[in-house]
RODO-2510 file (C-alpha; in nm, 4 decimals, decimal comma):
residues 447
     n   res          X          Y          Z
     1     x   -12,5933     6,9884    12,5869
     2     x   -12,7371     7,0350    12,2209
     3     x   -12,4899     7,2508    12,0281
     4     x   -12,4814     7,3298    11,6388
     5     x   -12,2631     7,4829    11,4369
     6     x   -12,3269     7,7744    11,1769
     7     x   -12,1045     7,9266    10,9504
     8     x   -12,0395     8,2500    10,7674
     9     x   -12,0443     8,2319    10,3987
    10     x   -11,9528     8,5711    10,2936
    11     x   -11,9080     8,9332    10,4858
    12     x   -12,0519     9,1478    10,1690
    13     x   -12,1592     9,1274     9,8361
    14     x   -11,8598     9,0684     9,6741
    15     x   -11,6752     8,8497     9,8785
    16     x   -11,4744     8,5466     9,7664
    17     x   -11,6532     8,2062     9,7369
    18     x   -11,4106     7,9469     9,7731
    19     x   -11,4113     7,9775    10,1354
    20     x   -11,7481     7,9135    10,1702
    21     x   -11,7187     7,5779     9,9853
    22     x   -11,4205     7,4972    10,2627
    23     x   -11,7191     7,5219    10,5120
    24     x   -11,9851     7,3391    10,3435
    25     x   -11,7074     7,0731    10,2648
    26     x   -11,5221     7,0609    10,6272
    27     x   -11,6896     7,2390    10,8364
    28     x   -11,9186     7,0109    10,9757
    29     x   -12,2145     7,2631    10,9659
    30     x   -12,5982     7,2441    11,0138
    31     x   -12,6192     7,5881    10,8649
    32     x   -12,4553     7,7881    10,6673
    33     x   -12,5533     8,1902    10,6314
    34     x   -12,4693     8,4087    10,3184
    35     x   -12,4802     8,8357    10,3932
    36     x   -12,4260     9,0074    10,1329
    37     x   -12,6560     9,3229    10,1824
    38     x   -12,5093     9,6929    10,2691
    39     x   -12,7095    10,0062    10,2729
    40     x   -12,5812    10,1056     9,9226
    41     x   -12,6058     9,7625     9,7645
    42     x   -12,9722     9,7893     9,8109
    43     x   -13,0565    10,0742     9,7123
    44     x   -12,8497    10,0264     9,3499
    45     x   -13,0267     9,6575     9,3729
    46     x   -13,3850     9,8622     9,3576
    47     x   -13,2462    10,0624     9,0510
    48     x   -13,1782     9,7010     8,8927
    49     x   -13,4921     9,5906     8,9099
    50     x   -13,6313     9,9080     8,7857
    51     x   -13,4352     9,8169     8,4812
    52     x   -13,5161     9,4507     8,5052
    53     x   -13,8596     9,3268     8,6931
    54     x   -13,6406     8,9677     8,7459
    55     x   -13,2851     9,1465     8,8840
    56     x   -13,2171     9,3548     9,2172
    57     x   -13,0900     8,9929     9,3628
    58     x   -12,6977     8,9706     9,4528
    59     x   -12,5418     8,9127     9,1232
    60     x   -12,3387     8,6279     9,2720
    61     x   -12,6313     8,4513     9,3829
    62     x   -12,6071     8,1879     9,0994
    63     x   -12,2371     8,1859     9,1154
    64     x   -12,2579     8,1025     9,4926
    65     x   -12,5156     7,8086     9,4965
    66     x   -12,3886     7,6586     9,2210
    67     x   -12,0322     7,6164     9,4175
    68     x   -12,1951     7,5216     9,7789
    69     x   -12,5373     7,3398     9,6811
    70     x   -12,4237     6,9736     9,6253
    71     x   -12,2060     6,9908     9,9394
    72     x   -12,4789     7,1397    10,1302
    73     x   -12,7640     6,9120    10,0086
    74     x   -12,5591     6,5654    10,0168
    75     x   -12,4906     6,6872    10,3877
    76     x   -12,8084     6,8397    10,4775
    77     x   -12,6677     7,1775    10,5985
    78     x   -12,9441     7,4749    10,5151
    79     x   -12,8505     7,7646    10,3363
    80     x   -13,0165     8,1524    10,4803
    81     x   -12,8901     8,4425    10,2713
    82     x   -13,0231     8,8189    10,2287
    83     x   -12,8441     8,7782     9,8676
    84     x   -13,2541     8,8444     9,7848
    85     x   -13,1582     9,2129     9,8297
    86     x   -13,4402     9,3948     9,5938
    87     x   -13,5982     9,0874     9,4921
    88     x   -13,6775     8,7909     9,7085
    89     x   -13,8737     8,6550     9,4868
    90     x   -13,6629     8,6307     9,2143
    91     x   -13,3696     8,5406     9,3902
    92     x   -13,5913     8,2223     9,5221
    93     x   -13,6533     8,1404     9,1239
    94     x   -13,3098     8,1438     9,0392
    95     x   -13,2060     7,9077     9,3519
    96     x   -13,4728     7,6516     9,2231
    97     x   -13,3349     7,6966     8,8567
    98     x   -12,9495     7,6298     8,9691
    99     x   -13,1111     7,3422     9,1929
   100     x   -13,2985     7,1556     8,9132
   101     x   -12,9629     7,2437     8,7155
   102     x   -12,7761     7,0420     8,9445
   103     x   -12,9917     6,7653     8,9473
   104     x   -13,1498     6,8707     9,2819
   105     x   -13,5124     6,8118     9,2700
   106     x   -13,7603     6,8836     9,5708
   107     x   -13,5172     7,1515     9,6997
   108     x   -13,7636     7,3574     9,9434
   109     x   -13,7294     7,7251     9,8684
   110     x   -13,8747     7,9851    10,1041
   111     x   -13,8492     8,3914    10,0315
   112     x   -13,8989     8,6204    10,2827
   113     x   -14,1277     8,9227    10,1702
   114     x   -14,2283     9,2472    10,3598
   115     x   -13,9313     9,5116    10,4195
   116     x   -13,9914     9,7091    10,1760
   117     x   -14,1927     9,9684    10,2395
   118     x   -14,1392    10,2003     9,9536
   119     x   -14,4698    10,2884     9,8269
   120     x   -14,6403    10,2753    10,1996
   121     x   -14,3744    10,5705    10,2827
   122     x   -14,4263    10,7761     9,9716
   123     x   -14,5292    11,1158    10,0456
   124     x   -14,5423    11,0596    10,3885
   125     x   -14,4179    11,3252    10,6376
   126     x   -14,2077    11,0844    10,7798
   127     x   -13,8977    11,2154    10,9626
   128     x   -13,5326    11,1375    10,8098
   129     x   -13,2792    11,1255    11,0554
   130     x   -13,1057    11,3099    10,8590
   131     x   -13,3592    11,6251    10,8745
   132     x   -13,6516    11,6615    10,6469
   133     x   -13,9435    11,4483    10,5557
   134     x   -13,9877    11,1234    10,3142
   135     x   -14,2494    11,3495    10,1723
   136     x   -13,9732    11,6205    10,0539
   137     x   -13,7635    11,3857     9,8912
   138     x   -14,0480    11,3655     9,6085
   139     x   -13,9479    11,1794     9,2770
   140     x   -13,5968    11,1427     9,4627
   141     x   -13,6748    10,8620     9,6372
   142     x   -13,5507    10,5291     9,4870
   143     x   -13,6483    10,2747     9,7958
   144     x   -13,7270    10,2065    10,1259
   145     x   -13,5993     9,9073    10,2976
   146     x   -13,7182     9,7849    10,6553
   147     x   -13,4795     9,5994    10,8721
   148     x   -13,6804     9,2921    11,0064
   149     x   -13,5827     9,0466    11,2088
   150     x   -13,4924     8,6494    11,2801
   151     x   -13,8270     8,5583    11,3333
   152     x   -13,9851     8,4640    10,9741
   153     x   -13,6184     8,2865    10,9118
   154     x   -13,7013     8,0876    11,2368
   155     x   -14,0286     8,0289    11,1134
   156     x   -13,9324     7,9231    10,7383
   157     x   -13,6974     7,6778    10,8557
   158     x   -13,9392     7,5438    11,0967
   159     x   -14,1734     7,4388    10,8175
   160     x   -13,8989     7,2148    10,6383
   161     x   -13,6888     7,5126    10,4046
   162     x   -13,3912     7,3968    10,2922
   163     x   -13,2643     7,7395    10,1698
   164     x   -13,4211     8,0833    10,3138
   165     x   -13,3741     8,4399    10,1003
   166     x   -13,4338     8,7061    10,2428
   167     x   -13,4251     9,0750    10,1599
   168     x   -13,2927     9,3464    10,4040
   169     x   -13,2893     9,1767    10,7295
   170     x   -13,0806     9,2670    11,0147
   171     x   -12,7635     9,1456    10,9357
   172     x   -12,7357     8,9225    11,3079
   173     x   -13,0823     8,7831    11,2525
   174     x   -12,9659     8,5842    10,9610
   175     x   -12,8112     8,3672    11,2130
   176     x   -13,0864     8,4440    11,5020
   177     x   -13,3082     8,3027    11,2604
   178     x   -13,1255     7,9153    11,2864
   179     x   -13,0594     7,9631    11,7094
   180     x   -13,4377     8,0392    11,7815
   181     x   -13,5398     7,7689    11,5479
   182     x   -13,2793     7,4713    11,6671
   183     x   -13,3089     7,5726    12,0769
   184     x   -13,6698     7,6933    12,0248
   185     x   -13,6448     8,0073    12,2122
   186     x   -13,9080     8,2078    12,2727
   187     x   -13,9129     8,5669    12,0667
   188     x   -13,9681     8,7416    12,3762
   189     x   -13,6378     8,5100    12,5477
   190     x   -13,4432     8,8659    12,5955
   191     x   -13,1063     8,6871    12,7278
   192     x   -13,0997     8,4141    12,4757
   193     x   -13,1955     8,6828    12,1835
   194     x   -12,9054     8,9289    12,2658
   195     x   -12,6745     8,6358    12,3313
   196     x   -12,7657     8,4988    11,9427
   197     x   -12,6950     8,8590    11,8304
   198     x   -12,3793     8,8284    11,9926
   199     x   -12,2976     8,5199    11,7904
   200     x   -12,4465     8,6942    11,4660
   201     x   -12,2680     8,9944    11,5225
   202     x   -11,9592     8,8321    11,5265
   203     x   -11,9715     8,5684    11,2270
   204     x   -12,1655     8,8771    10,9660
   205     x   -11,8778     9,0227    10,8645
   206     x   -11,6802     8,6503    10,7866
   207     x   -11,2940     8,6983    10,7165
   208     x   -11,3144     9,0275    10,9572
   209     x   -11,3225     8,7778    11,2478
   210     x   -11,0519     8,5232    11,1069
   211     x   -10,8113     8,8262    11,0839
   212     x   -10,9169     9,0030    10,7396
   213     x   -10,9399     9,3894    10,7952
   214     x   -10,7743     9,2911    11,1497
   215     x   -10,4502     9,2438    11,0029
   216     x   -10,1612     9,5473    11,0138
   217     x    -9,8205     9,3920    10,8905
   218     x    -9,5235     9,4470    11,1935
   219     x    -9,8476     9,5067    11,4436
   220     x   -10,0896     9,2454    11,3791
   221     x    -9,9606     9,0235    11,1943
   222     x   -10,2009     8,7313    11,0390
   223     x   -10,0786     8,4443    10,8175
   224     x   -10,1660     8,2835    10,5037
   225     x   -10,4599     8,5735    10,4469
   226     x   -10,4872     8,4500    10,0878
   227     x   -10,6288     8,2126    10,1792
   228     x   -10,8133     8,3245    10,4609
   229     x   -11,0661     8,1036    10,6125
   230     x   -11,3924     8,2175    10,7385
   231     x   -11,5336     8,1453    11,0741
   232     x   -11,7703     7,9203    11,1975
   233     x   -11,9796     7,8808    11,5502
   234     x   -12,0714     7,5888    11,7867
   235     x   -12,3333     7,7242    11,9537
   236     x   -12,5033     7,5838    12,2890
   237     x   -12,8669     7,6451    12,3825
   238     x   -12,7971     7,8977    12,6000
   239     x   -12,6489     8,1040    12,3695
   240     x   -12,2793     8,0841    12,4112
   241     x   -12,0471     7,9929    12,1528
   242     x   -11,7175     7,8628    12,0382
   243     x   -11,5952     8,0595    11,7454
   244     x   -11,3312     7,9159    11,5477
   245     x   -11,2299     7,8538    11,0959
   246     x   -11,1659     7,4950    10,9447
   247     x   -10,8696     7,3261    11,0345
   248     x   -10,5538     7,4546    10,7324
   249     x   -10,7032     7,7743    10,6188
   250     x   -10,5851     8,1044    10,6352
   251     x   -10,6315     8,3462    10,8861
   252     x   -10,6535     8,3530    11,2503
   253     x   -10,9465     8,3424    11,5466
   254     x   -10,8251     8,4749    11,8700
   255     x   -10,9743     8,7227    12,1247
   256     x   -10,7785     9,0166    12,0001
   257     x   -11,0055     8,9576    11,6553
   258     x   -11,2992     8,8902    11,8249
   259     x   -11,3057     9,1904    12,0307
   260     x   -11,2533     9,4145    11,7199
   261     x   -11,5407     9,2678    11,5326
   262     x   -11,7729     9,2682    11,8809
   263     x   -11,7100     9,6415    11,8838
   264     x   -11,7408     9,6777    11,5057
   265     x   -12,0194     9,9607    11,3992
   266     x   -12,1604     9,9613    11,7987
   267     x   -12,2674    10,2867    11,9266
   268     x   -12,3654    10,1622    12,2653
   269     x   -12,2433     9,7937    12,3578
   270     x   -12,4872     9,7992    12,6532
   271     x   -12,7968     9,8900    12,4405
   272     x   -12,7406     9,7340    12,0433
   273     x   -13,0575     9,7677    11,8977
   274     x   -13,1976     9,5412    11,6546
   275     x   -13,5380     9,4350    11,5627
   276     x   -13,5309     9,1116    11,7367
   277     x   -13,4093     9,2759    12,0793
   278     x   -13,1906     9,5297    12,2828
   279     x   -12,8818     9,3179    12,3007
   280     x   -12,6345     9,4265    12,5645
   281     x   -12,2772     9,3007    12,4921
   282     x   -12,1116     9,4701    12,8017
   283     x   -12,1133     9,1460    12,9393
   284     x   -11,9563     8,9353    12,7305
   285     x   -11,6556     8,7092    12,7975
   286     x   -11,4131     8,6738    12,5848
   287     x   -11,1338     8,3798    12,6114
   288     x   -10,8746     8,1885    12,4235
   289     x   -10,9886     7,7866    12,4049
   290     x   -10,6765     7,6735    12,2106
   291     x   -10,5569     7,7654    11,8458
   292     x   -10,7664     7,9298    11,6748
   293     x   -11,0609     7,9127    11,8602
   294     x   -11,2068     8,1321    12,1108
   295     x   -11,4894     8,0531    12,3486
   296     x   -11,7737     8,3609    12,3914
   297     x   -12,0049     8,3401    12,6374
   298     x   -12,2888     8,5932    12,8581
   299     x   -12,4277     8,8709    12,6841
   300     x   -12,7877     8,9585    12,7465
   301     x   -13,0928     9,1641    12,6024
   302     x   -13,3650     9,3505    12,6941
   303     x   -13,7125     9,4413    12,5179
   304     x   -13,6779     9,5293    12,1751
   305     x   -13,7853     9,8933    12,1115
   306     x   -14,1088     9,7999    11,8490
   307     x   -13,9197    10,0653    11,6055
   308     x   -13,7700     9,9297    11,2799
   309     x   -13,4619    10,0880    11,0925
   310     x   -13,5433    10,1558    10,7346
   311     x   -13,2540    10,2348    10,5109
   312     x   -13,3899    10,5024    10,2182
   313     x   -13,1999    10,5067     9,8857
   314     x   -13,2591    10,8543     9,7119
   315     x   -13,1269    11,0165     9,4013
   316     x   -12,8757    11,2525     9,4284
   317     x   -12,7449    11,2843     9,1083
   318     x   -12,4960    11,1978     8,8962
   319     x   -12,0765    11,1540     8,9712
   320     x   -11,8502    11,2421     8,6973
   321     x   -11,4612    11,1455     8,7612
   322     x   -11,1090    11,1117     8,5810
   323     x   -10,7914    11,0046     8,6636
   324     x   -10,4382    11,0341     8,5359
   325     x   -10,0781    10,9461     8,6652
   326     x    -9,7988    11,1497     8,6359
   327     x    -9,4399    10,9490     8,7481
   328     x    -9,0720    11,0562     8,7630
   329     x    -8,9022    11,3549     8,8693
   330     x    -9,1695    11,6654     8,9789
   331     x    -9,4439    11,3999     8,9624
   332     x    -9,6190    11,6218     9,2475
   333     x    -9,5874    11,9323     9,1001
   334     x    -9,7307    11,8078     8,7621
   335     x    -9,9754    11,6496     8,9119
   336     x   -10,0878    11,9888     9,0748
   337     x   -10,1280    12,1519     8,7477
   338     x   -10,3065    11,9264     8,5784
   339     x   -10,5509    11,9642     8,9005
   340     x   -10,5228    12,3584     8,8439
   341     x   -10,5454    12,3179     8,5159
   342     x   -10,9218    12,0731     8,5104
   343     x   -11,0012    12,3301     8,7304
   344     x   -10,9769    12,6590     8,5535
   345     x   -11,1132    12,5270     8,2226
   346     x   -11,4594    12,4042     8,3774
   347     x   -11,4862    12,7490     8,5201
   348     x   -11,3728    12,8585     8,1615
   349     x   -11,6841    12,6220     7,9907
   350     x   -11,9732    12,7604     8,2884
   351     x   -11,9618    12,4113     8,4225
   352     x   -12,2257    12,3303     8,6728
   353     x   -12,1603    12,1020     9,0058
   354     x   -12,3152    12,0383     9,3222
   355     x   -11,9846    11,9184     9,4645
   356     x   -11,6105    11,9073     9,3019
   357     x   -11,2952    11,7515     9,4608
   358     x   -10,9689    11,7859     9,3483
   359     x   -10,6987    11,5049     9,4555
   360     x   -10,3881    11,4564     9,4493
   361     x   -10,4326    11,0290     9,5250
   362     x   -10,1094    10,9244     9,7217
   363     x   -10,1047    11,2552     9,9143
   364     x   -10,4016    11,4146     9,9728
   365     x   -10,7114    11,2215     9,8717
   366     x   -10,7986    11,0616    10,2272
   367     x   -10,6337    11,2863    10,4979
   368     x   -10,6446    11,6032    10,3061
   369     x   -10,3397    11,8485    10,2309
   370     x   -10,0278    11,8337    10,4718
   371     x    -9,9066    12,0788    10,6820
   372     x    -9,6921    12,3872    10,6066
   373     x    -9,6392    12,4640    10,2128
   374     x    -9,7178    12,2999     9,8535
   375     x    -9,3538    12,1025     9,7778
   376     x    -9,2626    12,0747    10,1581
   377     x    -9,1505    11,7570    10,3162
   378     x    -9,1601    11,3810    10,1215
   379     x    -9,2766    11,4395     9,7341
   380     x    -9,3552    11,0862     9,6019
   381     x    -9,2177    10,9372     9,2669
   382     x    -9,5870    10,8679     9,1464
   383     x    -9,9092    11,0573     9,1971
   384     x   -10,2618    10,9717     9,0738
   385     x   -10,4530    11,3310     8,9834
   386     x   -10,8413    11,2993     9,0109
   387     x   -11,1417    11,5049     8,9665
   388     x   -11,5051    11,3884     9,0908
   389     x   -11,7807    11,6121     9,0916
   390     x   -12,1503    11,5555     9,1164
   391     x   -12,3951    11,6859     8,8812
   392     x   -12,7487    11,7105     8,8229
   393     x   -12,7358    11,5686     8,4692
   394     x   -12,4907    11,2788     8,3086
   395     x   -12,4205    11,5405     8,0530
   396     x   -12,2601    11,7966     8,2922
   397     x   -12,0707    11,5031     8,4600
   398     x   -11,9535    11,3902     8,1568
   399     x   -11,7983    11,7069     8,1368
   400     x   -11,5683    11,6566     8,3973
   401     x   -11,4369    11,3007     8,2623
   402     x   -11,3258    11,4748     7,9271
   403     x   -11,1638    11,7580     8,0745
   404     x   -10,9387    11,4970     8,2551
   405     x   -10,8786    11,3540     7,9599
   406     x   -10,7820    11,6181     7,7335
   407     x   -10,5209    11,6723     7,9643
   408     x   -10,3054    11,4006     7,7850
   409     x   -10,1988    11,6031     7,5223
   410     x   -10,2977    11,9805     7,6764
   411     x   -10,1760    11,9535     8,0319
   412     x    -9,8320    11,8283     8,1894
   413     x    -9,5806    11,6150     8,0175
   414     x    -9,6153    11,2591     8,0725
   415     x    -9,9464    11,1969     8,2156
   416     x   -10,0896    10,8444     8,1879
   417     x   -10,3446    10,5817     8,2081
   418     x   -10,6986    10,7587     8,2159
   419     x   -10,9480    10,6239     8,3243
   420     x   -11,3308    10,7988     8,3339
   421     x   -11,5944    10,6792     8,4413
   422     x   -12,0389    10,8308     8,4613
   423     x   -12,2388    10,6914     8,7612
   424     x   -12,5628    10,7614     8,9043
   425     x   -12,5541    10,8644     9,2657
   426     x   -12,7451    10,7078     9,5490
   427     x   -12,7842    10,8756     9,8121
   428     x   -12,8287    10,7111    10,1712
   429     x   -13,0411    10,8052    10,4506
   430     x   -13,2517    10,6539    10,7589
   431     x   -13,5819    10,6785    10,9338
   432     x   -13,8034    10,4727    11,2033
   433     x   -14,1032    10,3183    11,1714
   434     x   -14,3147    10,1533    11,3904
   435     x   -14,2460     9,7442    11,3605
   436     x   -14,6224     9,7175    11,3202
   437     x   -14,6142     9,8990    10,9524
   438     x   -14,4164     9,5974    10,8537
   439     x   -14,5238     9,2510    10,7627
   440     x   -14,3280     8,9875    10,6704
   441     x   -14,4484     8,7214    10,4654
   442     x   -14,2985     8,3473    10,3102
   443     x   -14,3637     8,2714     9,9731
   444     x   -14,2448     7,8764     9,8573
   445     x   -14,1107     7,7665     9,5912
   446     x   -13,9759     7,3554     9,5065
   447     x   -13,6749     7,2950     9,2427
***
């Protein structure tokens, strides 16, 4: 039986590139699949390209192809990234200027077009999951991204594309897209959709599957995770895979990782809605095939729902923070009253927040305060003190930042190593849309 093999060149937008250059180089691939969007990443990639009509793409885009290109062209494995994020288009137009860089002429470019649906949502009284209307977000709104699915991927690589950008697509579609091209399945094949979504599910997050984020020293331990290897797949026709790293690398695939990223961000295993189809994973076999590798196999879908995600980026403001360390003896308790301290004086000065937090970082920042009273129990040697607070100007934030740092020669002795910082906020929130709003288009381009 026909199988291929696909591999996963990065988990998020910032992820380390030498390991995709291990696959490219050893993997043996016939594809290899970049994702690099979040819900937040592309939202701030709109903002970019408010600033700049030719940026809102990844910023490692150029950084990436330049490292995997010649490996990937002298071998003939295709590239399929969402690094597009805000700007397909764009992103396309650097690929072909890196290609003709590297001496690659007649590399076939094809951007996908069509998710976003900003300016067909404006002032629409479209619900937000989140309560409240597009409509009432008014001059808030920053973007509106559609999740589509595998099928203009399919179809791109189908008429010859050597590397496919995308914008927001389904993050499991970017390797749909390759399975319903090679096998030619159908885009109403329900089994043989949710049992690619399986597959894509598993390899989108990259070093999550080879034991990064898995790993919990003295529980589960993983080896070698700096140099952690990302996974690959050899998948069959019928959907069912083998999923497994190059041969030396870091890391780890066995069904104890596997499981954790099948489960990762699923509501409802039996019913995983994506754009492409209902996937049900509650099915699926999972089972050791020797080291490091673990075969996957049944799975199955059902009709997709003709309702598309869209992610909406809004403004909500502005974040102003500042840190400072306090070490030593009563490192706690100094760290306290510099927090009392920030506190009182931008009540003193009328400050003005939406929100304000107060942490103590090595104590209380994640889980909140402990039990029973302030100095009770462990006190640490070394606390971080921060303030965040979100504003409604960068003025008022900015505010905050200074009060923290004043504090190095008006609050408790021996504070350290401020840092501020002055951020826009972007706000995250969600609607549905019928699938029919959205059209997805493929614009070409040729190094």
């Amino acid at each position: 039986m026909k199988t291929i093999r696909i591999g996963a060149g990065s988990g998020f937008s910032g992820d380390r590139i030498e390991p995709a250059v291990e696959l490219a180089e050893h993997g043996g691939l016939r594809y290899l699949v970049f994702e690099c969007l979040a819900e937040r990443t592309i939202a701030l990639a709109q903002l970019a390209r408010r600033r700049d009509p030719e940026g809102g793409y990844d910023t490692l885009l150029a950084a990436r192809m330049r490292a995997v290109l010649p490996a990937c062209r002298r071998q003939g494995i295709r590239i399929v990234t969402n690094m597009g994020a805000a700007n397909p288009l764009a992103a396309a137009r650097r690929v072909a200027e890196v290609a003709r860089s590297l001496g690659m002429p007649g590399l076939r470019i094809a951007a996908v077009t069509g998710d976003d649906v900003t300016d067909r949502l404006r002032g629409t009284d479209t619900a937000l999951d989140e309560g409240g209307t597009i409509a009432a977000l008014g001059n808030r709104l920053v973007s509106a991204n559609a999740y589509i699915g595998a099928g203009p991927i399919a179809r791109a690589l189908e008429a010859g594309a050597e590397v496919v950008v995308t914008g927001r697509v389904a993050d499991p579609a970017l390797f749909l897209g390759p399975l319903m091209h090679e096998f030619g399945w159908a885009e109403d094949d329900w089994p043989r959709l949710g049992r690619g979504t399986v597959v894509g599910h598993l390899l989108e997050c990259a070093g999550q599957v080879t034991g990064g984020y898995f790993a919990d020293p003295g529980f589960k331990d993983v080896p070698d995770l700096a140099r952690l290897g990302f996974p690959l797949a050899e998948v069959d026709g019928n959907g069912d895979a083998l999923i497994t790293k190059v041969p030396g690398t870091g890391g780890r695939v066995t069904p104890a990782t596997c499981k954790e990223q099948l489960l990762y961000e699923v509501h409802d295993p039996a019913r995983y809605l994506q754009p492409d189809v209902a996937a049900d994973f509650s099915g699926v076999r999972v089972e050791a095939a020797g080291e490091d590798a673990v075969r996957v196999s049944g799975g199955d879908g059902a009709a997709r729902t003709g309702l598309l995600k869209v992610s909406v980026g809004c403004h909500e403001g502005w974040f102003g923070e500042g840190q400072i360390s306090y070490a030593g003896p009563g490192a706690a308790a100094r760290g306290r009253l510099a927090l009392e301290i920030v506190r009182e004086r931008l009540r003193l000065i009328g400050h003005e927040a939406e929100e304000l937090r107060f942490d103590l970082i090595g104590m209380d920042a994640i889980l909140g305060p402990p039990g029973g009273a302030p100095g009770m129990g462990f006190e640490p040697r070394e606390v971080r003190a921060r303030v965040i607070g979100r504003c409604n100007s960068p003025e008022e934030a900015e505010r905050i930042a200074h009060e923290v740092d004043s504090l190095y020669l008006n609050g408790p002795a021996s504070g350290g190593g401020v840092v501020k910082s002055v951020r826009e906020v972007v706000g995250i929130r969600s609607c549905l849309v019928p699938e029919a709003m959205v059209s997805a288009g493929l614009t070409w381009m040729e190094a």
